[in-house]
N, C-alpha and C positions, 0 to 999 in steps of 0.2 A: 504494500500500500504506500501509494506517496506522502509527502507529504501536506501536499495539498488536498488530497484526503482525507488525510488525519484531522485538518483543521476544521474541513467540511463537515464532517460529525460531530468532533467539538462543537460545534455550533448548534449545532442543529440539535444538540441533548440537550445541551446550556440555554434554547430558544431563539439567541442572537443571530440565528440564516434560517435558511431555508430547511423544513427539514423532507426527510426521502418520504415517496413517494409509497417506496414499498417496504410494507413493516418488517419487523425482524423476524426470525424462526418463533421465536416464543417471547411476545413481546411483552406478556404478563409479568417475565423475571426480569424486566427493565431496572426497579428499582431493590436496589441490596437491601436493603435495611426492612421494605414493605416483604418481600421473599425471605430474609429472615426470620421476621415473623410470623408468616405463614408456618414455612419449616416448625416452628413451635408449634404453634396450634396443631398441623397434622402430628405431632409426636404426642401432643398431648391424646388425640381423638384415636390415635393406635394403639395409645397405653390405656386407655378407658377401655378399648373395644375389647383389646387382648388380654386382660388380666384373665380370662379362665386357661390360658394357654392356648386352648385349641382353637381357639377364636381368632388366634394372631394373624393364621393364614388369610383369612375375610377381609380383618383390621387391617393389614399389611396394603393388601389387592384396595381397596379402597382408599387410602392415603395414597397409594401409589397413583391412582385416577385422579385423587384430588387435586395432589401439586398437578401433574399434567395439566389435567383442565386451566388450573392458575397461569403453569405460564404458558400456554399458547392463547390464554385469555378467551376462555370461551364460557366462561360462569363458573365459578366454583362454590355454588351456594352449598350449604351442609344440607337441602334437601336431600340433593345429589351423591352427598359424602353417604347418608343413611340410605337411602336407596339402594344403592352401590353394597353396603353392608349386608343388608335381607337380599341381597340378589346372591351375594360370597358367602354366604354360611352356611347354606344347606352342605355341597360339597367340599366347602373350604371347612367345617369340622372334620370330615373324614381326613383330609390330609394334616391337620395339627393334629390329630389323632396319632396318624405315624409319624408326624415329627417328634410327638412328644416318646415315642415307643422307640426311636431311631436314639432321642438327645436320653433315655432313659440309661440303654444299654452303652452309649457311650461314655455315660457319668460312671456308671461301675465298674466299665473297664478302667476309666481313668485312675479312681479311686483302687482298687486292687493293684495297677501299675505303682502309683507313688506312695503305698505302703509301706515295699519295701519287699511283698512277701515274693514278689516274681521275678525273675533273672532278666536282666533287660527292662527294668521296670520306667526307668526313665526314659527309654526310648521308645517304648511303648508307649506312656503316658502321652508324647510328642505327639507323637503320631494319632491319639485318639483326640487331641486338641485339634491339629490342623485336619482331619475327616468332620469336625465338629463344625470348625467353621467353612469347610467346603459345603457340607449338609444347608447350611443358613443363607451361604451362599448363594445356593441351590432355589432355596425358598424363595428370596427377593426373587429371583429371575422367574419362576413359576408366578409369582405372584402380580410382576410385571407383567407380564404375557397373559394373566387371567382378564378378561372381560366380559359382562351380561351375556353377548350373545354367542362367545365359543364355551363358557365353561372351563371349570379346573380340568377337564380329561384330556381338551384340547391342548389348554397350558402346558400339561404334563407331557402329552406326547411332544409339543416341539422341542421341550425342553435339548435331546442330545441335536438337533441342527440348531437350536440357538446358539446353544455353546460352543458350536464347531466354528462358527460362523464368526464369531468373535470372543475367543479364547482370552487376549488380556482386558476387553469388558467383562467378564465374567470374573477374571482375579479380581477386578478390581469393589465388584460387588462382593467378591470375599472377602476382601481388607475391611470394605464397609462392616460387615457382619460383624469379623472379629472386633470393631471400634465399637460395637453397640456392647457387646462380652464387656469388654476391655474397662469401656466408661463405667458401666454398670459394676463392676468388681469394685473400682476405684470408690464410686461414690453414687450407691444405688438410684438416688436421684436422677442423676446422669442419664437414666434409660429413657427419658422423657426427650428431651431433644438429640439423644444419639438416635433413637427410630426412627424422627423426623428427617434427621440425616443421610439414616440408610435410604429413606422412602425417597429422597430428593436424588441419591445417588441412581435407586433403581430406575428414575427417570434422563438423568442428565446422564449416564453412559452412555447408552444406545443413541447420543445427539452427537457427539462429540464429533468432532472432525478425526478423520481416521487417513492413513496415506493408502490412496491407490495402490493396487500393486501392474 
């Protein structure tokens, strides 16, 4: 970009030119501070929804809509957020179901590893962490891909071409995950706007500028 470009947008955000004609990707997340506070509120609306656990997957898929709708600016009223809700829970308890039956068996292995009482226990242990945050991973990206009219069965079957498709979007939806762990160990509070976080990530991946090949 030149720099006579650069100056042309300066403007035009600042008000003092002209501004373009044609709006941005998502013109909703224009302003930081207004998009910050969203992020909140959908953390907070994830963390109400999901307190039974199994309800995360629903709570998730519907934050996940909500930021979207914000920023491509197309209403993001909380009718929409609850609607969204009763639409994700019939099949989205079945899948927190096994998430919670996946995150169960992997807390005990964890726990039996760093006992002490198994040979290799700290490598083990490792290794049941980073499957834990691949699992969550996993979720965000399901959760993403779930909408009203394909359903969680759909989500789940794209799930191995989403993944193939863009392999360091998906790490980077599992660093997300692990920060939600991570915040949450630190200062349980935390979990409130790290959801909102991960929810914002599960949207702005799949945006991102990526290089041709």
């Amino acid at each position: 970009m030149s720099r006579g470009e650069r100056a042309a947008r300066r403007a035009a955000a600042s008000g003092s030119g002209p501004t373009h004609d044609e709006p941005g990707r998502n013109p909703g997340a224009a302003g930081a501070l207004a998009l910050f506070g969203e992020v909140l509120l959908t953390g907070v609306l994830v963390t109400v929804c999901g307190l039974l656990v199994v309800t995360l997957p629903a709570a998730l898929a519907a934050g996940i809509r909500h930021l979207r709708r914000y920023a491509r600016a197309e209403g993001s009223s909380m009718r929409a957020f609850w609607g969204d809700v009763r639409a994700a829970l019939p099949g989205g308890i079945v899948v927190g179901l096994a998430c919670a039956l996946i995150a169960g068996v992997l807390a005990i292995d964890i726990l039996l590893a760093s006992s002490g009482l198994l040979p290799g226990g700290e490598l083990i242990a490792g290794f049941g962490w980073l499957l834990a945050a691949a699992v969550a991973g996993v979720l965000l990206t399901a959760s993403a891909a779930w909408s009203p009219e394909s359903g969680w069965l759909r989500a789940i079957r794209s799930l191995p071409s989403a993944i193939g498709r863009d392999i360091p979007g998906f790490l980077y939806l599992v660093v997300a995950a692990a920060f939600v762990g991570l915040a949450t160990w630190m200062l349980p509070p935390l979990l409130i706007p790290a959801l909102g976080c991960a929810a914002l990530a599960a949207v702005a991946v799949p945006e991102r500028p990526r290089r041709r090949r």
